[in-house]
C-alpha positions, 0 to 999 in steps of 0.5 A: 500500500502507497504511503498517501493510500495509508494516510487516506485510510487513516485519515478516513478511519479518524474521522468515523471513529470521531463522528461515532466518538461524538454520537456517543458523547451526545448520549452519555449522562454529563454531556456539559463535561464532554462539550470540548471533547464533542466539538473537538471530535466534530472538527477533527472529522471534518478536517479529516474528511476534507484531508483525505480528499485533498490527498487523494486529488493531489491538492496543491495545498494538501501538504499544508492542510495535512499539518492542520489535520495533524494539529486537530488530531493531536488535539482531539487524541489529547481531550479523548485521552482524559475521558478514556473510561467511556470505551469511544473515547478510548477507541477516539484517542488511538484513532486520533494518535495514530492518524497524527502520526501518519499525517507527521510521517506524510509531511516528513516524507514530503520535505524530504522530497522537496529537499532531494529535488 
């Protein structure tokens, strides 16, 4: 598998697993103490959502729009972590770091594509 077909996955995988983190959030007893983590899963989703289709047309910003992607979910992974005795939050924070990391990985390699040119 491409490195940009993993991102994509990975980028895709974040946002379900956010929006189904954010459901869940909106269904538990204290939703008040849960505001931040329910809009912070809904921007991530959104913003991977968006990620992804900019990588897979081969944006001309998708490199930059991938830092945002890794900010957001480095964010959301942070705020789930705090609240990883409900099991969708747990599940949100794995999702969250791991896509973080892919987006660092798709940076990384592009700056050193660009420096090899």
């Amino acid at each position: 598998m491409k490195q940009n077909d993993t991102l994509v996955q990975s980028l895709l995988d974040c946002a379900r697993t956010c929006d189904m983190c954010a459901e869940a959030c909106l269904n538990e007893q204290d939703v008040k103490m849960l505001s931040k983590c329910i809009k912070l899963d809904m921007d991530c989703a959104d913003i991977c959502y968006e990620g992804a289709r900019l990588i897979q047309r081969n944006s001309e910003i998708a490199q930059q729009f991938i830092a945002v992607c890794e900010k957001i979910c480095t964010m959301c992974g942070d705020e789930c972590q705090k609240h990883t005795h409900m099991k969708h939050c747990q599940q949100c924070a794995e999702a969250c770091r791991k896509c973080a990391e892919e987006c660092r990985n798709y940076h990384t390699a592009s700056v050193t594509d660009r420096e090899m040119m």
